[in-house]
N, C-alpha and C positions, 0 to 999 in steps of 0.2 A: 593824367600826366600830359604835358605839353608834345605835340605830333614835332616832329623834329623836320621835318621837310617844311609846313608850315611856317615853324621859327625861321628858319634860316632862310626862306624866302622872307619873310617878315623883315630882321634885319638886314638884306641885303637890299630892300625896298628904302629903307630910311637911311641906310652908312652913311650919306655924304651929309646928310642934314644933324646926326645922331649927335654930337657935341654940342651943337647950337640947343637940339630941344633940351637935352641934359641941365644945361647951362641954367634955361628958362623957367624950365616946370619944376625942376628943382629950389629957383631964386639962389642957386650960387651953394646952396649949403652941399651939394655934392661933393667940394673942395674940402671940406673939412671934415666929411668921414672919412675919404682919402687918406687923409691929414691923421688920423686916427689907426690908420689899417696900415700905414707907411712905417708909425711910430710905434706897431707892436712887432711888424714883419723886424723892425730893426732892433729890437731888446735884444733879439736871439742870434744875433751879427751871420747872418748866414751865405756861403758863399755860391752857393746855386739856387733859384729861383722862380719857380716854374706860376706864370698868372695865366691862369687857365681863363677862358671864356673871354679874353683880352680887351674885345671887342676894337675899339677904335686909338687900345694902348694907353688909355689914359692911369692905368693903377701901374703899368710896367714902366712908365715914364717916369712917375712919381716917386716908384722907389728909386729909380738911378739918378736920380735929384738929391732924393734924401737921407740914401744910405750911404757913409762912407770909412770905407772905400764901396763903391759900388759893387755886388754881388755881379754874375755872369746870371743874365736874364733870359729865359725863355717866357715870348707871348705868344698865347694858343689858342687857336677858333677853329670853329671849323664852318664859317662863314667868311667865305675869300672876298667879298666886298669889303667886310668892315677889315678885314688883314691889310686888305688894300689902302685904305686908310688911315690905317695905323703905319704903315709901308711910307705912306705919304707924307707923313710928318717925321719919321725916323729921318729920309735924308735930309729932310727941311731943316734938321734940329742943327745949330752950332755947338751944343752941349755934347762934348767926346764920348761922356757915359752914357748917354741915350744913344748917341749913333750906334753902340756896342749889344743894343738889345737885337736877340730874332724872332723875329714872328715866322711861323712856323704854323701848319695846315692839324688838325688834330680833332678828334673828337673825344669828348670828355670821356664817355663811356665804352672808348677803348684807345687808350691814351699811348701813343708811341713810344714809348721813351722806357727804359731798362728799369728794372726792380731797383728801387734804392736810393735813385740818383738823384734825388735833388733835398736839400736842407730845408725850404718850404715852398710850400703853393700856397698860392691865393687866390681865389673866385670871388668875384665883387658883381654881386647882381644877375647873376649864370647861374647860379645854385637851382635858382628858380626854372628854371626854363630847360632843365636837364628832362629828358621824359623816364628817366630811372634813377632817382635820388640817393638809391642805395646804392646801387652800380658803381654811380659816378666818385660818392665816396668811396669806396672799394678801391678804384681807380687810383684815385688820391692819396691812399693810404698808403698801395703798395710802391707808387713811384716815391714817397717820403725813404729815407734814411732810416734807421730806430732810431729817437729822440728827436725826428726833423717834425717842423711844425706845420700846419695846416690853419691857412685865418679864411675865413670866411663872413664876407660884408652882405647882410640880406636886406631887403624889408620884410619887417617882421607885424607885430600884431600891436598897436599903438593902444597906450593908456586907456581904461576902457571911458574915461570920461571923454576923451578926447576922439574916439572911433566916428562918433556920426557928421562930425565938421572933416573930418580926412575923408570919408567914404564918401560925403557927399563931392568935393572935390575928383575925386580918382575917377568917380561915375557922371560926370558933369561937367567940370570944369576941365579936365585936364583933358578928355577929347578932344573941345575945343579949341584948347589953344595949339593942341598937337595939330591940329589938322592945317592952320592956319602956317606953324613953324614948318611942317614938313612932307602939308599934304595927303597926311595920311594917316586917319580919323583910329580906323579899326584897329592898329599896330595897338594905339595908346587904352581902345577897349579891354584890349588882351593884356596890357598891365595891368590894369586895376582889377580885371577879374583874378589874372597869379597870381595878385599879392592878395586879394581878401581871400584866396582858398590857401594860402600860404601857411607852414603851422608855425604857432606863438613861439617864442624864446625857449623856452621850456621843453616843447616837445621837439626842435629840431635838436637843440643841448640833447636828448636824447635818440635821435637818427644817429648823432656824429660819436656820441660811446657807445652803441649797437654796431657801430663800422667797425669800430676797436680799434678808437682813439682816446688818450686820456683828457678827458676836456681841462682845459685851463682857466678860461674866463667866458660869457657870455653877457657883453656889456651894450642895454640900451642906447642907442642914441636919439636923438632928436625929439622926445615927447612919447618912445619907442617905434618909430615909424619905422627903425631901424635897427638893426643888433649886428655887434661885431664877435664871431665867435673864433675861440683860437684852442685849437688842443694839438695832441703830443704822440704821436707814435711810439708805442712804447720799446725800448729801448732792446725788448727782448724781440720786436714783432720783425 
């Protein structure tokens, strides 16, 4: 599991640049898992909102865009650079329902916030990088409501015709251009290595009802490079 001092020097090395590589090494398709994670957080109309691992605020932003009326949003890291930059575009925004969001200091794996209180969370890319995966779900489960939701945006384990053009990419290509975007080679090493030790669709769908959640869906995206998962607190939990 990922050294948690490590990470969080890790992203605190990249914050100011982390939007821009995103943008890049993704080619833009980041926008539309968003787009996806936005559109299930909002089936369930919920009115508290807790996006854990927030990082630069970019999935807390996106729902108070997309949901409306707007829930009451908490954004949570517990890397104060990228808060900071997430900080830095809240007051930048003229949009009233982003201005409304908090970002807030936290760590996943012992999460501030009272039993119960929030209708869902969301972790978009963070799942990964917790150094106790069960923990953090645990976390997550108990700060839910009974019936509050949990979505969770990973990279997951891609088509297997399709794995040796992605891996070679992750392990090759994509250092490169990181180093180039933001200086810093090794950050983007440590991606590609969490996502190939990352487990398939199949076996995190089974972390997340071992937590003692009722899963609801576990949907592919992109050729599966990615999966969005969403389940359910159960109503009696």
């Amino acid at each position: 599991m990922p050294d948690p001092k490590a990470v969080n020097s890790m992203f605190g090395r990249i914050a100011k640049r982390y939007d821009t590589a995103n943008r890049v090494l993704s080619a833009g398709i980041d926008r539309g898992w968003r787009r996806r994670l936005v559109e299930a957080v909002g089936r369930h109309r919920p009115a508290r909102v807790l996006d854990l691992a927030t990082g630069s605020g970019d999935v807390a932003f996106a729902i108070a865009r997309g949901l409306h009326p707007s829930p009451e949003i908490i954004g949570m890291d517990f890397c104060q650079p990228m808060l900071d930059e997430a900080e830095a575009k809240r007051r930048m925004s003229r949009d009233p329902e982003e201005s409304k969001i908090r970002f807030l200091p936290g760590d996943g794996l012992d999460l501030p916030l009272p039993d119960g209180s929030q209708d869902a969370v969301t972790i978009a890319f963070g799942l990964r990088n917790l150094a106790d995966r069960a923990r953090g779900l645990a976390e997550m489960r108990r700060v839910l409501r009974p019936g509050g939701i949990l979505h969770v945006l990973e990279f997951s384990q891609p088509h297997a015709w399709f794995r040796p053009f992605y891996y070679f990419y992750l392990r090759h290509l994509l250092p490169a251009l990181a180093r180039l975007l933001t200086g810093d080679r090794d950050a983007y090493l440590y991606l590609g290595d969490t996502i190939g030790k990352f487990p398939s669709r199949e076996e995190l769908t089974a972390e997340i009802s071992t937590a003692g959640l009722e899963v609801i869906a576990a949907v592919p995206l992109t050729l599966g490079i990615v999966a969005l998962h969403s389940a359910r607190k159960p109503a009696a939990g």
